[in-house]
C-alpha positions in Angstrom: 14.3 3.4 23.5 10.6 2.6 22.6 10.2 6.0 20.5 13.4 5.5 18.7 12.5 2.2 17.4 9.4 4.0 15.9 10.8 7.5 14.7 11.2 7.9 10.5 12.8 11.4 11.1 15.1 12.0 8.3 13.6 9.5 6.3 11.8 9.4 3.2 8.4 7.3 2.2 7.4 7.4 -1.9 3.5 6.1 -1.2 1.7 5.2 -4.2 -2.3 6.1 -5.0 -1.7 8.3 -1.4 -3.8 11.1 -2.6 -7.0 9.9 -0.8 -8.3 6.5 1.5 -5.7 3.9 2.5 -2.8 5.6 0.8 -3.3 9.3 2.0 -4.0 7.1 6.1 -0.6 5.6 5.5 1.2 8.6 4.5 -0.2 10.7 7.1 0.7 8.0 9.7 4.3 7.8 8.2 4.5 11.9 8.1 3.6 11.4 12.0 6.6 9.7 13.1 8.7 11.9 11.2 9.1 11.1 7.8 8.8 12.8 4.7 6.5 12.0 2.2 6.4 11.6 -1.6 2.3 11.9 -2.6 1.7 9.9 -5.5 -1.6 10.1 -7.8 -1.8 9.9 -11.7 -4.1 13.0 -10.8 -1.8 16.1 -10.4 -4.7 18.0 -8.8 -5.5 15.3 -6.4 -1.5 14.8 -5.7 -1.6 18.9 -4.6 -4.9 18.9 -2.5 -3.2 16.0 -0.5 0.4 17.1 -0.4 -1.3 20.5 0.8 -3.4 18.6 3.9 -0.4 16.4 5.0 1.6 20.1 4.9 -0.9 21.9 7.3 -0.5 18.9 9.4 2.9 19.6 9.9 4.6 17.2 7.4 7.6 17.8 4.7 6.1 16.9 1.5 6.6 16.6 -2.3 4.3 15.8 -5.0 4.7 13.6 -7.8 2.0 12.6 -10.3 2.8 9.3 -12.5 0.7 6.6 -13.6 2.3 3.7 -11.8 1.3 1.3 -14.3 3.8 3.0 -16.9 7.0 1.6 -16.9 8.9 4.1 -18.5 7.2 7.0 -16.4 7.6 4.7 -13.2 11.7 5.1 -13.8 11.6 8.7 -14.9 9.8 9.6 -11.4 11.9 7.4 -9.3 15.0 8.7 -11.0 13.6 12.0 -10.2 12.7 11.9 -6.6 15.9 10.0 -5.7 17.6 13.4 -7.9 15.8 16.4 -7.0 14.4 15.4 -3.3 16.4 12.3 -1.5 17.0 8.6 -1.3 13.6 6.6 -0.7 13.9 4.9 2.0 10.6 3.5 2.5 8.4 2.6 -0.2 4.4 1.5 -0.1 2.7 0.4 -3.0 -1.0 1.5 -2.3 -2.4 2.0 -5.7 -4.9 -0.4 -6.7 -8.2 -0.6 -8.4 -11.3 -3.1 -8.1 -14.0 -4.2 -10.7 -16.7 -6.8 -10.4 -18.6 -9.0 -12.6 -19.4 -12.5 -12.1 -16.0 -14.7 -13.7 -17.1 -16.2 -16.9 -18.0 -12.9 -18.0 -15.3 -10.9 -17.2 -14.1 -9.0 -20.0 -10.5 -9.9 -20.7 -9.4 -6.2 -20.9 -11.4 -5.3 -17.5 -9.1 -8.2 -15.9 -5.8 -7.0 -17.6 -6.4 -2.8 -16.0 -7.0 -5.1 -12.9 -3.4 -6.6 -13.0 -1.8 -3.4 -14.5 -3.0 -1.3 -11.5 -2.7 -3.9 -8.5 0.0 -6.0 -9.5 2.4 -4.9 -12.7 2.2 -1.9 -10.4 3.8 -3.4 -7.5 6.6 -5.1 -9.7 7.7 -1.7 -12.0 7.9 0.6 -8.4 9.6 -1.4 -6.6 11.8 -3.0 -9.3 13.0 0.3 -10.1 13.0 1.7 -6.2 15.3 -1.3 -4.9 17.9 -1.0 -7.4 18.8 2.0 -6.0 17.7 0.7 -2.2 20.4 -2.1 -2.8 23.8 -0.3 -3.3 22.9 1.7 0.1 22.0 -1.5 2.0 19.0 -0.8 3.6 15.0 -0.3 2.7 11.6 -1.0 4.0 9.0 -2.2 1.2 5.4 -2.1 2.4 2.9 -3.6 -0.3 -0.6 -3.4 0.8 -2.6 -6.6 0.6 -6.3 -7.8 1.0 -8.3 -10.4 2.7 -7.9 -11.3 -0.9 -4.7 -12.2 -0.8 -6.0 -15.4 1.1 -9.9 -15.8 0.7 -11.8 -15.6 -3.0 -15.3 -14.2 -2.9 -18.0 -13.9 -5.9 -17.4 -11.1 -8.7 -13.9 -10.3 -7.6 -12.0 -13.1 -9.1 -9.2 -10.8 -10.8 -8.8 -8.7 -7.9 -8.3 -12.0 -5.8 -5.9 -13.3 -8.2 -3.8 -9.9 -8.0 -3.5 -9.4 -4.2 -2.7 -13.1 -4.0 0.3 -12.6 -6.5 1.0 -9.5 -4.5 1.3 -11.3 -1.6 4.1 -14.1 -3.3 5.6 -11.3 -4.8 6.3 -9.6 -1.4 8.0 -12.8 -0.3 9.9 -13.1 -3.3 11.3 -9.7 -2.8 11.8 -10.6 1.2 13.7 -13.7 -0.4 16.0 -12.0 -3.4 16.9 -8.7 -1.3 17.3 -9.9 2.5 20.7 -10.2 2.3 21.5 -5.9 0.8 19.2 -5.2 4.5 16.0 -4.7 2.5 12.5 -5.2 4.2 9.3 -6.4 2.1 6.3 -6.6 4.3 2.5 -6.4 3.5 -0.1 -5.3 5.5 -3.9 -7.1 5.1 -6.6 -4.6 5.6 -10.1 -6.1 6.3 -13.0 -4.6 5.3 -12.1 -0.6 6.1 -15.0 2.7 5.0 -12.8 3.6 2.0 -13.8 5.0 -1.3 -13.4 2.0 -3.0 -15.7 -0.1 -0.8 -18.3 2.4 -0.8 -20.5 -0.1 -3.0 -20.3 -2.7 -0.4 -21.1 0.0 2.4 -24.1 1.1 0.9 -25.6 -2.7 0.7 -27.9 -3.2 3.5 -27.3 -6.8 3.3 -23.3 -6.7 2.4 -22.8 -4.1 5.6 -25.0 -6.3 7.9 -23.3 -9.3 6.7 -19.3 -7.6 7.0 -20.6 -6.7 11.1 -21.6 -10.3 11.6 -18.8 -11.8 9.9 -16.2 -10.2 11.7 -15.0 -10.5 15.4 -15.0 -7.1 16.2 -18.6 -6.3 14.5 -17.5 -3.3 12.7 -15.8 -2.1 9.7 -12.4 -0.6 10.1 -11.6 3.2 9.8 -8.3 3.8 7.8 -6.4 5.6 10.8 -6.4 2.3 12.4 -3.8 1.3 9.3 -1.3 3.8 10.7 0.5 1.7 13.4 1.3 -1.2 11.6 2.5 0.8 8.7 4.8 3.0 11.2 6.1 -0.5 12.4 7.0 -2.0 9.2 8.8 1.4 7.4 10.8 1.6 11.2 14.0 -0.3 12.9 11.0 -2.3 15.0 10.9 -4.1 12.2 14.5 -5.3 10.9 14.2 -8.8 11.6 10.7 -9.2 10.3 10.7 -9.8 6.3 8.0 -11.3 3.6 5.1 -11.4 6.1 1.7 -10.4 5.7 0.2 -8.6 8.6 -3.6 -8.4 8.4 -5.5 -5.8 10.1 -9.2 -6.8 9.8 -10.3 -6.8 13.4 -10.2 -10.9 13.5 -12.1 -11.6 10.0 -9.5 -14.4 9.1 -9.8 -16.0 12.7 -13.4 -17.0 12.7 -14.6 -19.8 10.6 
């Protein structure tokens, strides 16, 4: 009974920006419990080198290389993948970017590639995703958060602002598509060794201050992402709709 209630066999998971760090963790943990995976990156060389990895792994997977802040491209790919390789049945929206500079001199075009990547992003995928999840009755959204979808921090203001509307936006979908047996969940990483946190990393004082601040006294490693994102794309999770689940080894908890 347990392992059914986990297994994605048969299914199929479109994750976007999966071609390296968060993305490419949560594909390969999806492709673990069976299903297959769409690899997304606007990169067609990056999409192939993944697709490739999660293929000697074991997994059934497809490439597709769109820029998920494109509307019209968004619609041609889904259209696409639902046409030449299945029904989506699960859908992350990974992609995101970050960019810092203290707030009152942000550039105004720097802060709108912010909300294209981390937040239009989100709407245009799975805008165009659950149209076709909702005549089949059934779907599992996963739209991956931040810590700054609840706590602001200096130089990252638009990157706040966007996982915050991420994470309204994910209950709005939880609200508006409950009833056609659609799921929209996020999940909250902490502070995880990716790519895009290298910066950070590599700051004596930032590191030193991430260990103290945070109960576990570590930074998170992306495989630790895979269970919560097997549990929110599988039947575990029916009954559990527009939550945030944050995985950041107690950051919020401490004061």
């Amino acid at each position: 009974m347990a392992q059914t209630m986990f297994d994605l066999t048969g299914r199929l998971a479109l994750v976007t920006g999966s071609s390296r760090g968060i993305g490419y963790a949560v594909a390969e943990g999806l492709a673990a419990a069976g299903a297959g995976i769409v690899v997304n990156s606007r990169n067609p060389d990056d999409v192939e080198a993944a697709r490739a990895r999660l293929s000697d792994g074991g997994a059934k997977t497809y490439g597709r290389s769109f820029d998920v802040t494109d509307r019209h491209a968004v619609e041609a790919a889904v259209a696409a993948i639902e046409n030449d390789v299945g029904p989506i049945d699960i859908l992350c929206n990974n992609a995101g970017i970050q960019r810092r500079a203290p707030l009152v001199d942000f550039a105004a075009d720097t802060w709108r590639e912010i909300m294209a990547a981390n937040l239009d992003s989100v709407f245009y995928v799975s805008q165009s995703v659950a149209r076709r999840m909702i005549p089949r009755g059934r779907g599992k959204i996963i739209n991956i958060c931040s810590l700054g979808s609840e706590r602001a921090r200096e130089t990252i203001a638009p990157y706040t602002a966007s996982k915050g509307a991420v994470k309204m936006l994910t209950k709005s979908m939880c609200v508006e598509w409950a009833k056609f047996g659609i799921q929209a969940n996020g999940i909250g990483p902490g502070y995880f060794k990716t790519e895009l946190n290298l910066p950070l990393q590599s700051n004596p004082q930032f590191d030193a201050w991430v260990r103290e601040r945070t109960p576990a006294g570590r930074w998170g490693d992306v495989d630790e992402l895979k269970g919560v994102a097997v549990f929110l794309a599988s039947p575990a999770s029916d009954f559990v709709n527009g939550q945030v689940i944050y995985v950041d080894g107690g950051f919020l908890s401490r004061m």
